[in-house]
Every structure is written in C-alpha cells, then in structure tokens.
C-alpha angles and dihedrals in degrees: 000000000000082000096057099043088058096045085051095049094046089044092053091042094066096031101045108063084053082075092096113187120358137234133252149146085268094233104102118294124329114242094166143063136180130171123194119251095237113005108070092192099055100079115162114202125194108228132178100256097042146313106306120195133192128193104183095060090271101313093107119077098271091243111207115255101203130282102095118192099006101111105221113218099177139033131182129178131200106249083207095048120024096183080071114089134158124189135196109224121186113251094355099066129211126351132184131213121196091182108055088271099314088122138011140212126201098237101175099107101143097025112101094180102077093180101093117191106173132010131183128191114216101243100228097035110046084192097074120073132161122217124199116203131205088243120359097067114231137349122193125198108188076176101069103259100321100107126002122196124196117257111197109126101144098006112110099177112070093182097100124186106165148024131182122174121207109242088209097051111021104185083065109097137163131202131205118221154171090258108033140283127335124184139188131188102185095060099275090309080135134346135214135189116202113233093206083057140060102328142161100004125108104264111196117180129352136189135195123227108259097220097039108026078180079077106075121184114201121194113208136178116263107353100072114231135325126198128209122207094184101056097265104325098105136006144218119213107205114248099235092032114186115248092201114119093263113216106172149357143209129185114208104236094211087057105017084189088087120084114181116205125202107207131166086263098055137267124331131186136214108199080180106050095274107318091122151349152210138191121288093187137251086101082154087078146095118202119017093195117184128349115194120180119214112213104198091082127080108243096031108244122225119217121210121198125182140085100343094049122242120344130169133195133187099184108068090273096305101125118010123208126226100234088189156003118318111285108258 
C-alpha cells in the first residue's frame, strides 16, 4: 500500500500542473454542486453570480437559472421527483424551484437566519429538508418549503457547517459544527454530541460511507479527518492526518476506501479510510469547495467545484476534465 500511494503522489506530481486553464460555469467560483438522480448529463452549481445548469454533462455553456448574486451554498434536489430543487443562498436564504431551475420561489418563511450553510432532502419525502445557518443552528420544513421551525433542542452550537442524512434511517441525521458532532435519531427532535467523541473542534464537512452509512468521516480544521465505524460513537483520527484547511469530502462508491478530501491547497486522496494521503492533483488551486461524486457512471466520476469552476475526473485525480468554458 505504502508503495502505491508513492507511486500516486510521484505520478500526480508530473501529470497535474499539464492541466492549463480550468473550467467553470464562468460565473465566480463554484461552492455547489448537484447531480441529478437519473440523468448524468443535468448537473446545477452554485456559483457566485447565480445558479448555472448544464444538460450536456458540462459541454454546453453552463447558462445561469436565476438567483444572481445570491451566491448559492447548498443545493438539494427530490430523487421522486427531479423537477423538484432547493437551494441554500448567503444572506438570501432558501429558494425552491418546481421546474429544474426554470423558476424560483423564496421558501424561508420561518427561518430568521438567512445565511444557509448545509441542506439535505429526506430521500423518500421530498417535503422534509433540513437548513444549517451560519448562526442560528437548524431549521427543518416537513411542507416543502412553505414554513420551517428550529429545531435545536440539544444542540448548543448554532455555527453549522454540515449536515448528512442516513438514506437507510432517515431520522438519523448528523451535523457538522464549530464544536464537534452532533447527532439525532428521532429527525432533529433533539440532538446530542458525545463528549467521549469528536468535541470541541471545528468540524467542516462530513460524509457518510455509501455501502455502510454506520462508517462516518468527519473534516475538521485543523486536525485533519477522523473516521467512525460505529455511527458516531467513537472516532478514528488517520496516522499521517492532513493539516490542510479541509473544505470538503467525497467517498468513491465503487472503493469506499477512498476518501477524497477539497482544501484550500487543492484535492487529496486516502486509498486506506483516511490514514493518510497523498495529492490528487489541482494544487494550483484555493478553495476546493465541494466534490460530489455521481454514481451512475462507471467508473464513478468525481466533480470538483471551487475556484477554478467545475472539474471532473474519472481517473483518481490523475487527469482532470474541463466541464465548461474558461473561468472569466
């Protein structure tokens, strides 16, 4: 294994700095990314200057779908019924689209944190979504947008900075924040965070394994990641942990082995659940916002979404693919 990872890191190191200009929507940086459940050419990104869409798996000219400058952060999107999206802007709070993003709603009544962080859809009720502000902790809409209550009972941090929901159970939910874990079982009717477990560290993305949801992987600043095997209980810290600001995180669903981690320094990957990593190349750039990887591809494909706008590779970060016009 030692072997392979070097081989990877020497290999990226020659291969990664050919790459030239990036891609991207051509709107700002991207800091969201949503694939749609069936259709591996429709992807939405969140850029800084509006809600782009492609529909020819980024070789069309990413035109935006409303809500300039609002800066979506978050983007969620009904399995059932694909026509169906929400998205979490900054300061403007949460919008809904009936029409795959031809039109949008303002749906935040309730929420007096307009600053949204981190949503998640329930996968069998697209009704129910959860927000995480920047300050005001998590809202919850089981109306589909039209009122949101707060839903904080137990959580004594309010800074939230992610939220995964477990497809299998889905009144399990966890939430990121700026001091730990916290996790609920009865859909954020209440929340606790384990003091024996991950506490009092700034925890800023985590994802949950796709073929075992029991396997959680936390990103923290500046700890590097930590993995539970127990769903939360207890947790794992890697024994070579990156010190980069980690900003996001994707695990491959055909080797869930592989955790793939977005800093402000570029893209890293762990072959061995977070042990250790090595470089998956973009090192040019700041603010690897968000990965997402799309399943329904084989291999799976990995997105990339930052500075340099929307990538994808299918080949561990070997070679990474422009998914759009030149970044301007």
């Amino acid at each position: 294994m030692k072997k392979y990872l070097a081989l990877f890191l020497i290999t990226i190191s020659i291969c990664h700095y050919s790459l030239g200009q990036m891609g991207s929507p051509g709107h700002g940086e991207t800091q969201a990314i949503c694939l749609h459940p069936i259709d591996p050419m429709i992807i939405y990104a969140g850029a800084a200057k509006g809600l782009c869409k492609t529909v020819e798996g980024g070789k069309d000219n990413w035109p935006t779908y409303g809500l300039d400058t609002f800066s979506p952060r978050a983007i969620v999107i009904s399995r059932s019924n694909p026509e169906l999206l929400y998205t979490g802007t900054y300061e403007m709070g949460v919008y809904k689209s009936k029409d795959a993003a031809g039109s949008w709603t303002s749906a935040s009544d309730g929420i007096y944190d307009l600053r949204i962080r981190a949503m998640v859809i329930h996968p069998q009720d697209d009704q129910i979504v959860y927000a995480g502000t920047e300050g005001t902790g998590v809202f919850k809409t089981t109306d589909g947008g039209q009122s949101w209550k707060e839903v904080n009972h137990g959580l004594l941090d309010k800074v939230i900075r992610s939220l995964v929901i477990d497809p299998t159970r889905p009144d399990t939910l966890y939430a990121g924040s700026w001091h730990g874990v916290y996790k609920t079982t009865n859909g954020a009717k209440s929340w606790s965070a384990n003091p024996e477990g991950l506490y009092d560290v700034d925890v800023r993305i985590l994802a949950l394994d796709p073929t075992n949801p029991d396997i959680l992987y936390a990103g923290t600043q500046p700890r590097g990641v930590f993995r539970s095997e127990d769903a939360g209980k207890t947790w794992i810290k890697g024994t070579q942990p990156l010190t980069e600001f980690i900003e996001s995180m994707a695990i491959d669903p055909a080797n869930p082995s592989h955790v793939y981690v977005g800093t402000k320094a570029g893209v890293f990957v762990s072959l061995d659940k977070g042990d250790s990593f090595a470089t998956a190349g973009l090192r040019w750039s700041n603010h690897a916002w968000t990965l997402v990887f799309d399943p329904k591809t084989d291999p799976p494909t990995l997105y990339y979404g930052g500075v340099g706008g929307v990538l994808k590779t299918t080949t561990c970060g070997f070679q990474w693919e422009v998914t759009g016009p030149v970044r301007h």
